[in-house]
N, C-alpha and C positions, 0 to 999 in steps of 0.2 A: 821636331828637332830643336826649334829654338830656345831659348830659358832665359829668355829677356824677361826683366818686372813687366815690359809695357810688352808680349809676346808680338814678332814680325807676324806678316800673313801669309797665308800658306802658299806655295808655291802655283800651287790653283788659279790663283785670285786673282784680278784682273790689275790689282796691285803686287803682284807678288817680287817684282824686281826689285821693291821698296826697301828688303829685307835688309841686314848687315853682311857687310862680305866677310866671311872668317877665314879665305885663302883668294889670294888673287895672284894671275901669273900673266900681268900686262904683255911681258916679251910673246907671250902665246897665245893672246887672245881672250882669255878668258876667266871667267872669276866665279869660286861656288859662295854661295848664300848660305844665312844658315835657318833657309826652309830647305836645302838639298838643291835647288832650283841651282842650275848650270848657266852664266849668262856668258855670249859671248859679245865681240868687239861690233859685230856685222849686224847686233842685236835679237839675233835667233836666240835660242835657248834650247835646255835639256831639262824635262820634268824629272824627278826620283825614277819614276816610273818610266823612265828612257823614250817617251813619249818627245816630239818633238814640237815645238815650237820656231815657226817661220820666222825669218827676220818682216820687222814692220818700221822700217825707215819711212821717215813724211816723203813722201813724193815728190821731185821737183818741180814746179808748175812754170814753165817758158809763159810772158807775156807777152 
């Protein structure tokens, strides 16, 4: 889907959030790429493929 000179990475990719946002609706959470990739605020995501991606927050480590 993308049509950058320098093409994003596929929504696949282990970078794929790297993409450019072409629609974002902060009040809602959430922003489409333009690999299709669906990110939300919580850091989950939606593949094309309605495939789901977990959110992967750092953890917080107590000293």
């Amino acid at each position: 889907m993308c049509t950058h000179a320098t093409p994003c990475p596929t929504a696949e990719s282990p970078d794929g959030e790297a993409a450019i946002v072409v629609a974002a609706h902060p009040e809602l959470g959430w922003s489409l790429l333009c690999n299709g990739l669906l990110v939300f605020d919580d850091t989950g995501a939606l593949l094309p493929d309605g495939s789901i991606v977990a959110p992967h927050r750092p953890q917080l480590v107590l000293a």
